[in-house]
Structure formats: C-alpha cells, structure tokens
C-alpha positions in Angstrom: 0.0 0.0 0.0 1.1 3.4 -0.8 2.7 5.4 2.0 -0.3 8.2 1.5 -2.9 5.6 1.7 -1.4 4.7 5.1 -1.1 7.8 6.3 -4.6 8.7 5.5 -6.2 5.7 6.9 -4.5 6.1 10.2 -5.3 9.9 10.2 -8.7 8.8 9.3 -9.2 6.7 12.6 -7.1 9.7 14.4 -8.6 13.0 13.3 -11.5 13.0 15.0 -11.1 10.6 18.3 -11.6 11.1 21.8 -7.5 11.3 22.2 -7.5 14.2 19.4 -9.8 16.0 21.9 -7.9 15.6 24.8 -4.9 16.8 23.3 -6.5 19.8 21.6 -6.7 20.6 25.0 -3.9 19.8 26.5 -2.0 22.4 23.8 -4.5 25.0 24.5 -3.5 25.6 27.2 0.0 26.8 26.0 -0.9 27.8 22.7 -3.5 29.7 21.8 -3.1 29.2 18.1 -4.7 25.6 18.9 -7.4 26.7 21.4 -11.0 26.3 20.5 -10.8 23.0 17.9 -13.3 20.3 18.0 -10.7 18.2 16.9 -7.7 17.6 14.2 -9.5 17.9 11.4 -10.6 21.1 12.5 -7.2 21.7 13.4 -6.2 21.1 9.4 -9.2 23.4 8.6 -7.8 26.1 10.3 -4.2 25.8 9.0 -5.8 26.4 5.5 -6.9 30.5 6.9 -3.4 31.9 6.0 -4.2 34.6 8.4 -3.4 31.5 11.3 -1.7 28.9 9.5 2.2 29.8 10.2 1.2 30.4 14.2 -0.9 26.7 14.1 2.2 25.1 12.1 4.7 27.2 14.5 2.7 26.0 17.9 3.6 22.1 16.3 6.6 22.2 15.4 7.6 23.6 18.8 6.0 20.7 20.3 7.1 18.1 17.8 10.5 17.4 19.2 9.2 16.1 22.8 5.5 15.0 21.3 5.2 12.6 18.8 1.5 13.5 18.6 2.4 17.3 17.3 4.5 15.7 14.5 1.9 13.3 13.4 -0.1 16.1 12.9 2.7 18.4 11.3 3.4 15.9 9.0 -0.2 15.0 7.7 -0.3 19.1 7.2 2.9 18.7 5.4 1.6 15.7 3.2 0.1 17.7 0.2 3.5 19.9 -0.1 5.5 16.6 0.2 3.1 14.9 -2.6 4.1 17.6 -5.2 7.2 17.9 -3.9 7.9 14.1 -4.8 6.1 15.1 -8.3 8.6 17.4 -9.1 12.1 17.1 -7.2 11.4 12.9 -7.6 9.4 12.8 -10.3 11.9 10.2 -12.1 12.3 8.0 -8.7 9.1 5.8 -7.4 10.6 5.5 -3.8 10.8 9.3 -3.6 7.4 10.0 -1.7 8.5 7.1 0.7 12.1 9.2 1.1 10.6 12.3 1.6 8.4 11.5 4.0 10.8 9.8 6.0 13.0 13.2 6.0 10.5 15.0 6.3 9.2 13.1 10.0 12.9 13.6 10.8 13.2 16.9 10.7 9.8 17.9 12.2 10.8 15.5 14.9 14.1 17.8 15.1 12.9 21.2 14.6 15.0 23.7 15.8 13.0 26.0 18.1 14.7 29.0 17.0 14.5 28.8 13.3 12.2 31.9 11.9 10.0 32.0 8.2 7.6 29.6 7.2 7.6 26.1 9.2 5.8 24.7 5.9 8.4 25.8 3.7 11.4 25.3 5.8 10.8 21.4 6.4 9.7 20.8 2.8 13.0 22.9 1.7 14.8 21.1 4.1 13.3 17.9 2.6 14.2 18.9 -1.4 17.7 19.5 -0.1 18.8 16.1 1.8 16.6 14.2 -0.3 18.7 15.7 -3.6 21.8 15.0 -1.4 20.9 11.3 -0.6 20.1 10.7 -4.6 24.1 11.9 -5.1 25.7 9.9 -2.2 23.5 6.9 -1.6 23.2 5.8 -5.5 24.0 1.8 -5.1 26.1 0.5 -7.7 25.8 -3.0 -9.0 27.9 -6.0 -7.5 28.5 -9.3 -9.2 26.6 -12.1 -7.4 30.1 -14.1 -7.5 32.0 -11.4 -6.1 30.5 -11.4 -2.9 32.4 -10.8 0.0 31.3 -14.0 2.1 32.8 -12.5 5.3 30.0 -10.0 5.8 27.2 -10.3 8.4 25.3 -13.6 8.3 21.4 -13.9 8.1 20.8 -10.5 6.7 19.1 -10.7 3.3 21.7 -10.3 1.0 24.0 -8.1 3.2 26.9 -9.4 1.7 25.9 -7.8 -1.5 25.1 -4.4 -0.2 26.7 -1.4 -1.5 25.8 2.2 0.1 26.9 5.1 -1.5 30.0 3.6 -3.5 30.9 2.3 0.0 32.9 -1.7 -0.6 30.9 -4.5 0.3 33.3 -5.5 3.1 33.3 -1.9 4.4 29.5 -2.0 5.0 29.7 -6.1 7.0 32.4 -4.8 9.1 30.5 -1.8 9.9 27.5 -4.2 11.5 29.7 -6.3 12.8 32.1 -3.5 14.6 28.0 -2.7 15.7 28.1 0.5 14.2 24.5 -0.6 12.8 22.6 -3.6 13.8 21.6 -6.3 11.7 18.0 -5.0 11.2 18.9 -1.8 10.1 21.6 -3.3 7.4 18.4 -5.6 6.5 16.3 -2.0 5.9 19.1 -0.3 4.1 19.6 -3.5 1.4 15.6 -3.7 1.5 14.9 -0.5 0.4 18.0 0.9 -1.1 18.7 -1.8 -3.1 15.6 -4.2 -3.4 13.8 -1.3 -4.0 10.9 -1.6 -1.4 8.9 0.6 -0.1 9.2 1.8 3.4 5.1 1.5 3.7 5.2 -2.2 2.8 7.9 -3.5 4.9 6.6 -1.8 8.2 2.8 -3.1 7.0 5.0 -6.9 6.7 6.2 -6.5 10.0 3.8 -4.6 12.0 5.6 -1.6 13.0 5.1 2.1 12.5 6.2 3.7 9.1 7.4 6.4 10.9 9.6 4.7 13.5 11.0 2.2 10.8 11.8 5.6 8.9 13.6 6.9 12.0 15.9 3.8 12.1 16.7 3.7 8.5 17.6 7.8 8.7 19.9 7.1 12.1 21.7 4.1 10.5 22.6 5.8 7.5 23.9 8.8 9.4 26.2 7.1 11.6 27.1 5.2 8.2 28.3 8.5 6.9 30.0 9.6 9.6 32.8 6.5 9.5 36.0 8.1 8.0 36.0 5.8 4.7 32.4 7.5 4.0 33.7 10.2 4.3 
C-alpha cells in the first residue's frame, strides 16, 4: 500500500477521536493558536486561513521534538506539499514520496525552536535539499553475485551484496559487525536501497510504525556517513 494511503487511513481513525480532543486541549493551554478546535481535522481546517496557519504550524513544530502526537499532525499538514514535492524534485524515482516522508518526519521531529519564516516551507526545503543529497551519495552501484564478500554479516538478506553510496561491500559487513549498525537496520538499508521496497510495505509486513522504521533507517545511515571511509 502506498505510504499516503497509510497515512490517511491512520489519520482517518485519528482525526477525530476522543485522544484528538484531549490533546486539543492539553495544547491549549500553551498555545493559543490551537485553542478552541473540536478536533484535528478542525485543526487542518484552520491551517488552510493563511491569516493563522504559520502560528498553528509554529505552535507544532515547537511541540514536535518532545510530542510525537504534534508531529503526526505536522506531518499529515505537510503531506500535500510533500506529494508535489515528490512530483517534481522525484518525479523520475518511485521511492521518492516514501524518502521524503521519512526526511521530512525527521526533521519535524528535530525542529529547531529558533529557526524563523515559514515552518511549511522550511521542512519541505529542508526535505528537497537532503533528499537531492541522498540521490548523489546513496546511489548503489551494482555488485557481481560471485563477487560477494562471504565475510560479511550472516542472516541479513543479502547483506553481503550491499553497496551504500560507492561504500565496498566489506566496508559496509564490518560496519554491523564492529555494531556501528545492527543487523535489522543493514536488513532495511539493502531492503529498500537496493531491493527497492517501499518503506510503507515493509513496516505493513512487519507490523511496525512507518514512521519509527523511517527513523531507524535515517539514524543508521547517518552514523554510516559519519565513519571516516564514507567520508
């Protein structure tokens, strides 16, 4: 299923339950740009009033960093943007909506309190420009089956064969096996990076959130880069 549809059908069951209310509420208290909503579909509603909708989008993103409620909500606010984002920037890529989204749940997840303009168009710039960067470094090149380095991590699917980013083969096994990454997040990386999956099916296959399987892919990759031969 497509990462939207999944979005939608779980905002569908959130947007206007009893725990939307409650923490309609809750905010209120501290941010007046969220007071007086039924709900968050009336939340969404109001972002739409351009008079309101950088202070509604400003009050979330403040809370996103310690609530992961506030950037559920960012995000499905963010979605259209990200939609024709993916249209444009990834128009030639399938997996770009699934990428996006996962950068863009990263960075609402770390935005910085002090940062001033439009929250909208800072997290979707922020988006076009570490997706674009990610299509540079993180193009896989092809590996001959029999040239597999047999020495990397055992019972991943087809670790051994993984290139990230030009990075060898043996680089990348001694990098889970030095437990720089775990095992599941090599597993993700080759899933996606290389078999070509989207992000949407494998946390519908395994029954875990999008988001958080998002998160582990993003925070593997960056510790990958961070290793002086990535450099």
């Amino acid at each position: 299923m497509p990462v939207t549809a999944l979005l939608d059908t779980e905002w569908d069951a959130l947007a206007c339950s009893p725990l939307a209310r409650r923490t309609l509420i809750r905010w209120s208290r501290s941010y007046p740009a969220l007071a007086g909503l039924a709900d968050f579909a009336a939340l969404l509603e109001r972002r739409r009033d351009p008079a309101v909708a950088n202070d509604v989008l400003a009050a979330l993103a403040e809370l996103a960093p310690s609530d992961e409620m506030a950037s559920r909500v960012l995000l499905q606010a963010l979605l259209p943007g990200l939609v024709r984002l993916a249209a444009t920037a990834g128009y030639d890529d399938p997996s770009a909506l699934d990428e996006m989204v996962s950068l863009a749940w990263e960075r609402i997840r770390t935005y910085p309190t002090t940062r001033r303009g439009s929250v909208a168009a800072n997290v979707l710039w922020d988006v076009r420009k570490w997706y674009r960067r990610h299509r540079l470094i993180e193009a896989p090149r092809s590996v001959p089956l029999d040239k597999l380095d047999e020495r990397a991590a055992p019972g991943v699917e087809s670790a051994e064969a993984t290139v990230l980013a030009g990075v060898a083969v043996a680089e990348l096994g001694q990098a889970c096996r030095d437990g720089v990454i775990s095992d599941a997040a090599l597993a993700l990386i080759v899933r996606t990076r290389l078999g070509g999956e989207a992000l949407a099916d494998i946390a519908a296959d395994e029954d875990v959130n999008v988001h958080r399987l998002a998160q582990r892919r993003w925070r593997a990759e960056c510790r990958l880069r961070a290793l002086p031969w990535a450099s």
